[in-house]
PDB file of N, CA, C and O in Angstrom, chain B, residues numbered from 101:
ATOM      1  N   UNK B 101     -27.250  11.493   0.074  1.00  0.00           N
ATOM      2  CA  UNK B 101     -25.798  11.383   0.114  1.00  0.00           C
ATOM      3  C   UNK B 101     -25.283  11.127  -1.292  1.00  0.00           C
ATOM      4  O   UNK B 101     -25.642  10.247  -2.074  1.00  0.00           O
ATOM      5  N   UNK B 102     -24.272  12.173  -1.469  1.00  0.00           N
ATOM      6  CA  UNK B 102     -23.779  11.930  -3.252  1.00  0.00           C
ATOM      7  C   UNK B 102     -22.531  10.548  -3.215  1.00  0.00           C
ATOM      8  O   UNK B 102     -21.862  10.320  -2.206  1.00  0.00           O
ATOM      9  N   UNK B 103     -22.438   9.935  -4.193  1.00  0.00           N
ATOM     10  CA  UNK B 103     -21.118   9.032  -4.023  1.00  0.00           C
ATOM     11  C   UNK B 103     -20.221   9.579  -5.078  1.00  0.00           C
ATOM     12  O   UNK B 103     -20.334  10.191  -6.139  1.00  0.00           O
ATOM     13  N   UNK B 104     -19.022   8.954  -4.114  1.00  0.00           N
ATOM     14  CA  UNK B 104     -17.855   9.985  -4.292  1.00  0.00           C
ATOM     15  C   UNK B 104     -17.354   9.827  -6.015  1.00  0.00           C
ATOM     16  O   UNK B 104     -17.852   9.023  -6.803  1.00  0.00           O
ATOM     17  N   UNK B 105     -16.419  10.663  -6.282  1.00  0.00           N
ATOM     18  CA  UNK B 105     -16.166  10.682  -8.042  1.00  0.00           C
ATOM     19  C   UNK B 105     -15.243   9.513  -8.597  1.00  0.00           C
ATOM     20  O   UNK B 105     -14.218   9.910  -9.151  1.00  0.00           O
ATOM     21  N   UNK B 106     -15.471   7.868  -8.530  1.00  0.00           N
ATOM     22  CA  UNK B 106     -14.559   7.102  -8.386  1.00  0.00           C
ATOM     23  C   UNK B 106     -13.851   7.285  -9.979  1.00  0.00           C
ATOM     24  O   UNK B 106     -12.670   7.633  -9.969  1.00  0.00           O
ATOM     25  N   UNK B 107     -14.201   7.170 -10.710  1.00  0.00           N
ATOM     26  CA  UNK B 107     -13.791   7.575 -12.064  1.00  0.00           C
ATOM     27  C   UNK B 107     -12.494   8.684 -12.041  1.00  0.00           C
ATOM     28  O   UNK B 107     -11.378   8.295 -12.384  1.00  0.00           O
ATOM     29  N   UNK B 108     -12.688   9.869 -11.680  1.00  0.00           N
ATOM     30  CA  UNK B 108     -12.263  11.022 -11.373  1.00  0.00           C
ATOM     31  C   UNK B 108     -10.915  10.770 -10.307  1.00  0.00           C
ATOM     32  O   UNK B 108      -9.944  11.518 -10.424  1.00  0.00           O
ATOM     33  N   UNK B 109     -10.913   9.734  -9.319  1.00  0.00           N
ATOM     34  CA  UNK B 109     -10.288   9.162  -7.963  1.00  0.00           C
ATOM     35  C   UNK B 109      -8.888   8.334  -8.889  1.00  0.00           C
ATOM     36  O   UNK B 109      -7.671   8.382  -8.710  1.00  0.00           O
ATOM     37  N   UNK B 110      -9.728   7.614  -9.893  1.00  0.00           N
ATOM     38  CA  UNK B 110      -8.960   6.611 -10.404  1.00  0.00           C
ATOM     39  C   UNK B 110      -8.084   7.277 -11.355  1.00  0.00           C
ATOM     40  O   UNK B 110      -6.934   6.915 -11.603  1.00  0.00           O
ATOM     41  N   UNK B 111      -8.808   8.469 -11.980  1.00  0.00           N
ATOM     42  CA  UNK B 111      -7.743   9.289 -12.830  1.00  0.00           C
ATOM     43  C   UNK B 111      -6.443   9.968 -12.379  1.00  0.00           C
ATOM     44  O   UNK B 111      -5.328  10.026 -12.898  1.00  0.00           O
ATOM     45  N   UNK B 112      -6.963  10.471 -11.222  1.00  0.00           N
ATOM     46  CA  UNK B 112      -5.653  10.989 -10.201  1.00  0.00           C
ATOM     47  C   UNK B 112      -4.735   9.401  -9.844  1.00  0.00           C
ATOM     48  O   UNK B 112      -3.521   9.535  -9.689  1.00  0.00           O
ATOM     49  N   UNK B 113      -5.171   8.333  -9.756  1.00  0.00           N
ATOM     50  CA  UNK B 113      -4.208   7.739  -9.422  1.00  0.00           C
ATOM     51  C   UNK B 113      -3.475   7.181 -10.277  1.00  0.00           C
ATOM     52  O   UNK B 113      -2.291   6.871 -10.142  1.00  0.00           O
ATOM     53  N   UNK B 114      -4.525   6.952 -11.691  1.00  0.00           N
ATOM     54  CA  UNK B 114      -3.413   6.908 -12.899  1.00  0.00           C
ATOM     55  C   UNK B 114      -2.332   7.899 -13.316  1.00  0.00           C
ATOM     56  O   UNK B 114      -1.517   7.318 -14.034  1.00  0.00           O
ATOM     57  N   UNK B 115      -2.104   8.855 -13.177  1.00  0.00           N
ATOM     58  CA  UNK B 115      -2.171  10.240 -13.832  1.00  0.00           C
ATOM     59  C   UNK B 115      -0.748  10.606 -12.687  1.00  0.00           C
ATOM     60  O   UNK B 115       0.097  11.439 -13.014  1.00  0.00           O
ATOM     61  N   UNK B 116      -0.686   9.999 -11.620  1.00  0.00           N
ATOM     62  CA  UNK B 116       0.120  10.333 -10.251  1.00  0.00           C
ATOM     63  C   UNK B 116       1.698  10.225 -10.888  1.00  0.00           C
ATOM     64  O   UNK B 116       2.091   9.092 -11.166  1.00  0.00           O
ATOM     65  N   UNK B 117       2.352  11.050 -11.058  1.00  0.00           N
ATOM     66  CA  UNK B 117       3.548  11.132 -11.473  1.00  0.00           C
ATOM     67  C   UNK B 117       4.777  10.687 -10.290  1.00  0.00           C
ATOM     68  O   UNK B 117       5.995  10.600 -10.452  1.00  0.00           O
ATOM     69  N   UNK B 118       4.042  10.478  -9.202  1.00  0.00           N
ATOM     70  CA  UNK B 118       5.005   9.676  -8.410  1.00  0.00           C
ATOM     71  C   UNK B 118       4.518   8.447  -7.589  1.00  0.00           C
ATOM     72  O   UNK B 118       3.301   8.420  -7.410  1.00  0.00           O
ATOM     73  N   UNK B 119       5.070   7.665  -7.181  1.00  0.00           N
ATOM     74  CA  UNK B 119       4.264   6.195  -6.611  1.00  0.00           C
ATOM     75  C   UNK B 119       3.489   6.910  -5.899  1.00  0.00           C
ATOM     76  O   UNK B 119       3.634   8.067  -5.503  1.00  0.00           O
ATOM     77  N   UNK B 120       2.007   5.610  -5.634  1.00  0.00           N
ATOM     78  CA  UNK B 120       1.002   5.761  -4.562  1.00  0.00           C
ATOM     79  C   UNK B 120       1.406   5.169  -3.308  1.00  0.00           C
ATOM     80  O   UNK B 120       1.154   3.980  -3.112  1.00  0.00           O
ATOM     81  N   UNK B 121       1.910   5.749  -2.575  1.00  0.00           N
ATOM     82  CA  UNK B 121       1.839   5.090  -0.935  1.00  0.00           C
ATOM     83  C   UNK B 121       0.636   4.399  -0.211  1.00  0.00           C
ATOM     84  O   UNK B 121      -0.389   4.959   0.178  1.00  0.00           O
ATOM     85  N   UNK B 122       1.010   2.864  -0.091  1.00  0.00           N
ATOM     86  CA  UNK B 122       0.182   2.239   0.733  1.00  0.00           C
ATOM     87  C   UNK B 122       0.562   1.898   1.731  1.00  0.00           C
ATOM     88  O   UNK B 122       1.639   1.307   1.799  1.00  0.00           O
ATOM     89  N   UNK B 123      -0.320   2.199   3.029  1.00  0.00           N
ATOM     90  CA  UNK B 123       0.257   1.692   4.465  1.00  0.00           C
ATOM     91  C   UNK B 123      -0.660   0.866   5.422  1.00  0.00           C
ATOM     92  O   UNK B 123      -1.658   0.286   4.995  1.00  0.00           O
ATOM     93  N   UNK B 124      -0.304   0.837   6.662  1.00  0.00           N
ATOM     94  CA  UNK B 124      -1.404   0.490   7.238  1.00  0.00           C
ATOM     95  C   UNK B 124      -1.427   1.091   8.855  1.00  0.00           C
ATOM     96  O   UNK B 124      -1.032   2.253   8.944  1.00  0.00           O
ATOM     97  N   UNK B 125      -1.713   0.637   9.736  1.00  0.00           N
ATOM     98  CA  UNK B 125      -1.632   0.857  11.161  1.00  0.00           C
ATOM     99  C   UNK B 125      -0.680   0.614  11.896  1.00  0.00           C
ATOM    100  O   UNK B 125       0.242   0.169  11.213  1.00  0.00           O
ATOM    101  N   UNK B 126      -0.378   0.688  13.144  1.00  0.00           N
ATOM    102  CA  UNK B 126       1.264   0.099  13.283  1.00  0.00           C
ATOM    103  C   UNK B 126       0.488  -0.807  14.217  1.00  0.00           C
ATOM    104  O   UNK B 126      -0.710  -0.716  14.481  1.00  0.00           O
ATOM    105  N   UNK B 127       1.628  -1.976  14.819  1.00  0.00           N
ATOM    106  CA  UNK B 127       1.126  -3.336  14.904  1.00  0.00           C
ATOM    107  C   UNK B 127       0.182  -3.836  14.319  1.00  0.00           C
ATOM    108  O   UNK B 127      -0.899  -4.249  14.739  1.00  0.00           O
ATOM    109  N   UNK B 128       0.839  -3.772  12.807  1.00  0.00           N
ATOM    110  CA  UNK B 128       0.118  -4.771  11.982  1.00  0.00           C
ATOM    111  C   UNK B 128      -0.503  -6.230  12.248  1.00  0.00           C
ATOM    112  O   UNK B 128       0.287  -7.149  12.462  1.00  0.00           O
ATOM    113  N   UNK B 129      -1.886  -6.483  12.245  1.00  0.00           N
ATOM    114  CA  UNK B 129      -2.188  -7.531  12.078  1.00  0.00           C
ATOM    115  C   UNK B 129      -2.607  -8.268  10.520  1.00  0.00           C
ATOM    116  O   UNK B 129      -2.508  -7.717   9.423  1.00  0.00           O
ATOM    117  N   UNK B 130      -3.114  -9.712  10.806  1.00  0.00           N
ATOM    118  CA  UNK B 130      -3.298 -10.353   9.482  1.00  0.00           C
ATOM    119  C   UNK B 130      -3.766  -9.552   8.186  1.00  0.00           C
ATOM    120  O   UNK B 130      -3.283  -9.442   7.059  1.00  0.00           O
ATOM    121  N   UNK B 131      -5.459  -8.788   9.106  1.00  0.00           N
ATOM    122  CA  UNK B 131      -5.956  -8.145   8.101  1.00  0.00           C
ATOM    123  C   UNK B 131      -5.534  -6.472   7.798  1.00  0.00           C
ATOM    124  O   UNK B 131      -5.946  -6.053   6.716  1.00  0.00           O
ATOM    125  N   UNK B 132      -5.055  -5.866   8.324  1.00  0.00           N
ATOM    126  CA  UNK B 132      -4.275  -4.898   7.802  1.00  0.00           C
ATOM    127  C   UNK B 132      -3.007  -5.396   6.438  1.00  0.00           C
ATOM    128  O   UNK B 132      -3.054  -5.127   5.238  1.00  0.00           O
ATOM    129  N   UNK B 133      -1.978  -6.174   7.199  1.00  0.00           N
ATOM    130  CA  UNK B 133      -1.188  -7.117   6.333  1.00  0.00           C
ATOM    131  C   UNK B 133      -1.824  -7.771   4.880  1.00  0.00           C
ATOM    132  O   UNK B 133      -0.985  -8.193   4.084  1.00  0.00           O
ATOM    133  N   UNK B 134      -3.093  -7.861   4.548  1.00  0.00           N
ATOM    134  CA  UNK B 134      -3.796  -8.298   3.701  1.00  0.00           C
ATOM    135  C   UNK B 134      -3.994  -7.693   2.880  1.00  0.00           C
ATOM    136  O   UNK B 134      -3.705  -7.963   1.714  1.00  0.00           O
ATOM    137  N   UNK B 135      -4.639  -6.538   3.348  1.00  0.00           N
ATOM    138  CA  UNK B 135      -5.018  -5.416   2.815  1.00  0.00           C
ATOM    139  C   UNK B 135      -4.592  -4.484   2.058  1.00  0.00           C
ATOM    140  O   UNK B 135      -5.086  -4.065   1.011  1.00  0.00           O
ATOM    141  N   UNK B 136      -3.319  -4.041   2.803  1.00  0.00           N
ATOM    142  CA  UNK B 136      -2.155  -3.442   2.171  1.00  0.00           C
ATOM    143  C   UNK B 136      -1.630  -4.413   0.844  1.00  0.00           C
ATOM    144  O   UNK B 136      -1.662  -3.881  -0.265  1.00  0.00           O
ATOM    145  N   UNK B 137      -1.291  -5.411   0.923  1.00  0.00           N
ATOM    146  CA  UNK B 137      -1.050  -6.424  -0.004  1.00  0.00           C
ATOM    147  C   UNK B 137      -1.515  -6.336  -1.116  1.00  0.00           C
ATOM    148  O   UNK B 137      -0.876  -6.198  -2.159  1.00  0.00           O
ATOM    149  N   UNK B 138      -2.977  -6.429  -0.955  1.00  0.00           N
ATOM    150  CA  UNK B 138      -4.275  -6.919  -2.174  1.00  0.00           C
ATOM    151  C   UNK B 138      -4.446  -5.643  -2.384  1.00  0.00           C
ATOM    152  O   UNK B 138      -4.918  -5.812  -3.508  1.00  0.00           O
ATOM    153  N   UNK B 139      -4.465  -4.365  -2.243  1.00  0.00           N
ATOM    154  CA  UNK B 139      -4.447  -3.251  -2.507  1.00  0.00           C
ATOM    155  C   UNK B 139      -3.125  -2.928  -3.571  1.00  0.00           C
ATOM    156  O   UNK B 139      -3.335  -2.483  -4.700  1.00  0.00           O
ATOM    157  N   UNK B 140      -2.100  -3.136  -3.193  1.00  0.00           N
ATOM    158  CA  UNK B 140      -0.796  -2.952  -3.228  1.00  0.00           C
ATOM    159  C   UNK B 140      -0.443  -3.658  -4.861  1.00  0.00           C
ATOM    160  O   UNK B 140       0.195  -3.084  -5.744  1.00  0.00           O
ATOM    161  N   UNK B 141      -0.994  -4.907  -4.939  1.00  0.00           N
ATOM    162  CA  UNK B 141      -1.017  -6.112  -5.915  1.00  0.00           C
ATOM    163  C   UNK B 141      -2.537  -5.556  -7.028  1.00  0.00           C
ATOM    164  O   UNK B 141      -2.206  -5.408  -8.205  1.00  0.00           O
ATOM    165  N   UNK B 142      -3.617  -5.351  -6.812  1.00  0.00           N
ATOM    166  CA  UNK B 142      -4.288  -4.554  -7.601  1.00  0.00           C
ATOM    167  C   UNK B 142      -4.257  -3.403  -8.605  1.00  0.00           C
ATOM    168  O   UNK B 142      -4.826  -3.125  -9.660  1.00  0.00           O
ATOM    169  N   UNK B 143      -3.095  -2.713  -7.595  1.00  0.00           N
ATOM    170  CA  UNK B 143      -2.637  -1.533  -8.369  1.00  0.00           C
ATOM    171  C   UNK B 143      -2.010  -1.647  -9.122  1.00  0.00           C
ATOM    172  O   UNK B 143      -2.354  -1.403 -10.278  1.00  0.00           O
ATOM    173  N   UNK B 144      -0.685  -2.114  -8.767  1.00  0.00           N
ATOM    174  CA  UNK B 144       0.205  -3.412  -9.626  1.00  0.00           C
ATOM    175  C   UNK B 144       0.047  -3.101 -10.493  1.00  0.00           C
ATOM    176  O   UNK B 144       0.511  -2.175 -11.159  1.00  0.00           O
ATOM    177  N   UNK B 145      -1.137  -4.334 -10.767  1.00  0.00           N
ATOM    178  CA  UNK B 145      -2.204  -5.166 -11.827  1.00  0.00           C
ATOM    179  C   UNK B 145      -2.601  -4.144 -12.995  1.00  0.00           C
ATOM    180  O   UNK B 145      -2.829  -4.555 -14.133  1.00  0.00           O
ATOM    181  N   UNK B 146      -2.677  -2.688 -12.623  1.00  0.00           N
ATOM    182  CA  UNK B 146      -3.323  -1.843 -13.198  1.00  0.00           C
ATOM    183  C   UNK B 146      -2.479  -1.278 -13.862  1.00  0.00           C
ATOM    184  O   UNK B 146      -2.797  -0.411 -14.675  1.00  0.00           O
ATOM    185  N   UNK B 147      -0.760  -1.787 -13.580  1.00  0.00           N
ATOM    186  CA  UNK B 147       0.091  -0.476 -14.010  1.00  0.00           C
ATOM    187  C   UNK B 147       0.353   0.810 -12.798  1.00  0.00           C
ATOM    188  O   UNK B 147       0.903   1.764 -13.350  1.00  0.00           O
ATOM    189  N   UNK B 148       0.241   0.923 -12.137  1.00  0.00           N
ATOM    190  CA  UNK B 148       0.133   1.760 -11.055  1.00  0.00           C
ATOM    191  C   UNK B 148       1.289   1.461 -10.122  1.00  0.00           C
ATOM    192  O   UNK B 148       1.207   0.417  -9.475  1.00  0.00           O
ATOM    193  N   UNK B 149       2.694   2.477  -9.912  1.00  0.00           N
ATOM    194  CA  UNK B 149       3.230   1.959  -9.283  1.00  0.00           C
ATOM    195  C   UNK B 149       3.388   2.653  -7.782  1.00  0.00           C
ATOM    196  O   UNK B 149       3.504   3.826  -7.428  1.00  0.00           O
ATOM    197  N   UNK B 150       3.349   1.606  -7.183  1.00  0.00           N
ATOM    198  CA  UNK B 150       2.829   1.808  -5.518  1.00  0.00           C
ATOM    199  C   UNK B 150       4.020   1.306  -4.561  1.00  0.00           C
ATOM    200  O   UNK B 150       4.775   0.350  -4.740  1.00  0.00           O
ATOM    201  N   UNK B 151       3.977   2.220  -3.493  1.00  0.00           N
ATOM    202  CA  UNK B 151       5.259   1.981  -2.506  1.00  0.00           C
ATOM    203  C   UNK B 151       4.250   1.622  -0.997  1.00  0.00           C
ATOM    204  O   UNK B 151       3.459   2.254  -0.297  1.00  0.00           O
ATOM    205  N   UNK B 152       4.882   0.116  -1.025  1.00  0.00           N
ATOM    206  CA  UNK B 152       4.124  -0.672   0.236  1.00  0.00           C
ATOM    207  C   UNK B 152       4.582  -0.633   1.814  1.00  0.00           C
ATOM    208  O   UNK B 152       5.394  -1.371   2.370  1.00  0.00           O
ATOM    209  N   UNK B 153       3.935   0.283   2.283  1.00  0.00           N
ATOM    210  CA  UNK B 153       5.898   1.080   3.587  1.00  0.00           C
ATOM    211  C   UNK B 153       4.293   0.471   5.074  1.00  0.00           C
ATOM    212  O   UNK B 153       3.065   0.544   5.101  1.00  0.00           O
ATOM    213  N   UNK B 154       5.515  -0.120   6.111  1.00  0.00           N
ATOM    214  CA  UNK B 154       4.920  -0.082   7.025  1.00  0.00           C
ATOM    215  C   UNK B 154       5.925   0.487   8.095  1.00  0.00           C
ATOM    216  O   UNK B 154       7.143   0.311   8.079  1.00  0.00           O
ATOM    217  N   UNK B 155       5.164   1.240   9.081  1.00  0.00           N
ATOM    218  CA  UNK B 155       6.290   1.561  10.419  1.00  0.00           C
ATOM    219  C   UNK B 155       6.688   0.329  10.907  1.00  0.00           C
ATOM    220  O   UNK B 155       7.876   0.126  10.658  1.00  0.00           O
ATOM    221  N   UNK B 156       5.934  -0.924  11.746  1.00  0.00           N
ATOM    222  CA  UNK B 156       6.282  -1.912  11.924  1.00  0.00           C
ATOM    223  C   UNK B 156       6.655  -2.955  11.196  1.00  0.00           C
ATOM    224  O   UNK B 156       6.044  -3.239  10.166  1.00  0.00           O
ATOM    225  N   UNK B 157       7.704  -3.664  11.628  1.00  0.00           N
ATOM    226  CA  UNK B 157       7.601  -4.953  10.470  1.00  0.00           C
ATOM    227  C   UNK B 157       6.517  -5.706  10.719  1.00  0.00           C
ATOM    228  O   UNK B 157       5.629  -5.554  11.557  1.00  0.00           O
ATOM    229  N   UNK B 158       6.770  -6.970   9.470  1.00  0.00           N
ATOM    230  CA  UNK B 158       5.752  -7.861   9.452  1.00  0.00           C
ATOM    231  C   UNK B 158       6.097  -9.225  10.816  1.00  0.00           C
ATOM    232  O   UNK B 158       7.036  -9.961  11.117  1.00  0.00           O
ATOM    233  N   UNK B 159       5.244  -9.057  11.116  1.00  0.00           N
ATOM    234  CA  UNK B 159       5.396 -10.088  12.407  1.00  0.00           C
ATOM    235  C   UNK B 159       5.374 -11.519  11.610  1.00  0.00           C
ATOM    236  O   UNK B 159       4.681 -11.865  10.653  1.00  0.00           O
ATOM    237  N   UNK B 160       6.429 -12.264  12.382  1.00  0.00           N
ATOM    238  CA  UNK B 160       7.085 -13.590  11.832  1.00  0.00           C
ATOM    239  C   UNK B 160       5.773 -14.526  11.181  1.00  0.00           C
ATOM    240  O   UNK B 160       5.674 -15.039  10.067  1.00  0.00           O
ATOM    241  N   UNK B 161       4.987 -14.528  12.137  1.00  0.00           N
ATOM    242  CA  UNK B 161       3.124 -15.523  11.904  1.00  0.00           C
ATOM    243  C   UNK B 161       3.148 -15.121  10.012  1.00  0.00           C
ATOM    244  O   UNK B 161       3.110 -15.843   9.016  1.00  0.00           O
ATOM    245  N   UNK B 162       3.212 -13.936  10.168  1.00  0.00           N
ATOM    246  CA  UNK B 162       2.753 -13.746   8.703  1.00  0.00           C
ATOM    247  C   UNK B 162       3.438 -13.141   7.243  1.00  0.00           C
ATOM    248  O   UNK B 162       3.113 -12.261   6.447  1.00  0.00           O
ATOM    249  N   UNK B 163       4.588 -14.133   7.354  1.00  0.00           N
ATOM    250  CA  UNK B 163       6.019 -13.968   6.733  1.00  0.00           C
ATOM    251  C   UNK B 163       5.717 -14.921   5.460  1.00  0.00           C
ATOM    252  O   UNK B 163       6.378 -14.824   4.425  1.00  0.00           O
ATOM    253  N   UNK B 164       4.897 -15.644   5.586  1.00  0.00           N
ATOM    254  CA  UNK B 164       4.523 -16.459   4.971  1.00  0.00           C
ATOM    255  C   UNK B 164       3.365 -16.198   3.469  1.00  0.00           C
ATOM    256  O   UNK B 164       3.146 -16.915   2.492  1.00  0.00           O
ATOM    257  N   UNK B 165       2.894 -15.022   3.826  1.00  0.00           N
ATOM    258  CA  UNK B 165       1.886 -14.098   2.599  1.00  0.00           C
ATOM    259  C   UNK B 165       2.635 -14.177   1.591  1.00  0.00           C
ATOM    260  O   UNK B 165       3.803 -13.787   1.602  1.00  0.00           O
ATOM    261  N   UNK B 166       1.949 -14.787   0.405  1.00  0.00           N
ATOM    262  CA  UNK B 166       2.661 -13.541  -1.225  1.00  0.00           C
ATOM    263  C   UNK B 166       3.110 -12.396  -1.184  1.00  0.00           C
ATOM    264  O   UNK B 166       2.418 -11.425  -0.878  1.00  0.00           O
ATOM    265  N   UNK B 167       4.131 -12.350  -1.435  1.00  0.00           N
ATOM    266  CA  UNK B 167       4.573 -10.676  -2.004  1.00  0.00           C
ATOM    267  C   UNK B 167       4.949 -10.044  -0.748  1.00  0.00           C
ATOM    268  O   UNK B 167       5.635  -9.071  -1.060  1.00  0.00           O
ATOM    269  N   UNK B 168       4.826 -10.123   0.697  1.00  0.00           N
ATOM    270  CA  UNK B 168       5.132  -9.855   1.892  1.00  0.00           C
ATOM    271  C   UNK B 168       6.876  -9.073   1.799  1.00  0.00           C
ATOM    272  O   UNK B 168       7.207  -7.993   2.288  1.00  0.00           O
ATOM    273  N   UNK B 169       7.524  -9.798   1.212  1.00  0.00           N
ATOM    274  CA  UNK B 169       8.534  -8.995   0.807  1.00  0.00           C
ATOM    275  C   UNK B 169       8.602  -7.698   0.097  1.00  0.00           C
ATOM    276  O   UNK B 169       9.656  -7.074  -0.031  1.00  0.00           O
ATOM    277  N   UNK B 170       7.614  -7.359  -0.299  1.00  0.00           N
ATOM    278  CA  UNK B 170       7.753  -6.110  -0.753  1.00  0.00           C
ATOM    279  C   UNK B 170       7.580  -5.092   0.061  1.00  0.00           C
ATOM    280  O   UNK B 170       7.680  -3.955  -0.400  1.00  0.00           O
ATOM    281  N   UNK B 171       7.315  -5.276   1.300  1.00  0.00           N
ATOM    282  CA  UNK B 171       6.749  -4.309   2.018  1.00  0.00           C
ATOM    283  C   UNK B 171       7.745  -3.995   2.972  1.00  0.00           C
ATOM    284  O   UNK B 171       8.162  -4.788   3.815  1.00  0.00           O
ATOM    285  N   UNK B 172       8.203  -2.572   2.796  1.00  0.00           N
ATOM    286  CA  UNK B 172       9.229  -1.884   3.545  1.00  0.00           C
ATOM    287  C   UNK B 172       9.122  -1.020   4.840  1.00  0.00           C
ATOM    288  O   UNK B 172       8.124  -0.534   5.372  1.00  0.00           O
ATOM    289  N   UNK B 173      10.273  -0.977   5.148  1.00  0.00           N
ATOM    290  CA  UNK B 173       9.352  -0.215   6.519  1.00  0.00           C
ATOM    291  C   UNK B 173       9.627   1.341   6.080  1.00  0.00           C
ATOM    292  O   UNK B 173      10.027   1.731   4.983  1.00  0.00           O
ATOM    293  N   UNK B 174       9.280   2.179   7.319  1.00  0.00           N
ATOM    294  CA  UNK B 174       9.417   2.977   7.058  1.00  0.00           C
ATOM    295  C   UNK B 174      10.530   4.068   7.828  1.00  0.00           C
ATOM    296  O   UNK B 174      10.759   3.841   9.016  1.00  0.00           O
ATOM    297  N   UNK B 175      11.365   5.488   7.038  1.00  0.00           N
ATOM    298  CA  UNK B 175      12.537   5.630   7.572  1.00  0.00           C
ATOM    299  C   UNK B 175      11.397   7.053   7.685  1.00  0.00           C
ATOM    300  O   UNK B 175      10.886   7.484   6.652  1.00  0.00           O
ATOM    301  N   UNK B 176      11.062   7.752   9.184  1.00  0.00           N
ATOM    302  CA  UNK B 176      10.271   8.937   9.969  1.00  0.00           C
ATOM    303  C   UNK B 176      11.344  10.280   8.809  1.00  0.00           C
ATOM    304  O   UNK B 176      10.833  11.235   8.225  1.00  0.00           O
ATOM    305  N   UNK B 177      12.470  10.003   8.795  1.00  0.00           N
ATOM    306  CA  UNK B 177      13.735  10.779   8.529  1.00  0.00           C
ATOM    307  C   UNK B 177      13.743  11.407   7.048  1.00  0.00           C
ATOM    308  O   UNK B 177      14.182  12.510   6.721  1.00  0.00           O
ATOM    309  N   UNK B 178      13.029  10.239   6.079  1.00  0.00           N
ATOM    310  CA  UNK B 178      13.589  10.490   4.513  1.00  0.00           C
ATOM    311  C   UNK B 178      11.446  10.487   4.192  1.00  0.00           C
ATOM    312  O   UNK B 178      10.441   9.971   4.682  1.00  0.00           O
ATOM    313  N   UNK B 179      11.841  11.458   3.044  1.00  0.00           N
ATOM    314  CA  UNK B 179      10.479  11.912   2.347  1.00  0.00           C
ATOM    315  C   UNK B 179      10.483  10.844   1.693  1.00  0.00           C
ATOM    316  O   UNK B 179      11.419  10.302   1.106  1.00  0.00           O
ATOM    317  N   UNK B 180       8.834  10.368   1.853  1.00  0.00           N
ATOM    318  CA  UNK B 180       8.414   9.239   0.881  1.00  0.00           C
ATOM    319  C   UNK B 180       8.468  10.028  -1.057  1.00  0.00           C
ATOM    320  O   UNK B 180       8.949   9.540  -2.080  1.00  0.00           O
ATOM    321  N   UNK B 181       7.895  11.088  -0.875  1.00  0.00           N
ATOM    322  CA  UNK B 181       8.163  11.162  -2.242  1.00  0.00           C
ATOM    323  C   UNK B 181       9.626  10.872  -3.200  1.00  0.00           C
ATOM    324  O   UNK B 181       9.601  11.009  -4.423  1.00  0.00           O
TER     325      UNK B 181
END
């Protein structure tokens, strides 16, 4: 089994002339909610700017995360690009 071209992966996502969309599942739980986050906040980190869209909101339990505010929902209607 070959592993995949992460170098090459990371260039496309530097290189992405429009935000990276991060999402997750709908009825978000903790660790989806996490995930998206620390993903979301990594990229950040990198310079990479990333659009954090969920269909569902964040359920009240976990309103309480860092950065949780950034995460928008999503409109089926309008192109993410």
């Amino acid at each position: 089994m070959t592993q995949p071209p992460i170098p090459q992966i990371l260039d496309l996502i530097k290189s992405s002339p429009t935000p990276i969309l991060i999402t997750s599942h709908t009825r978000p739980d903790g660790d989806s909610i996490g995930s998206l986050l620390g993903l979301s906040l990594a990229l950040e980190a990198a310079g990479i700017n990333v659009l954090p869209r969920m269909q569902d909101p964040v359920p009240g339990k976990y309103r309480f995360l860092q950065c949780v505010d950034s995460i928008r929902g999503v409109d089926p209607a309008t192109p993410v690009h």
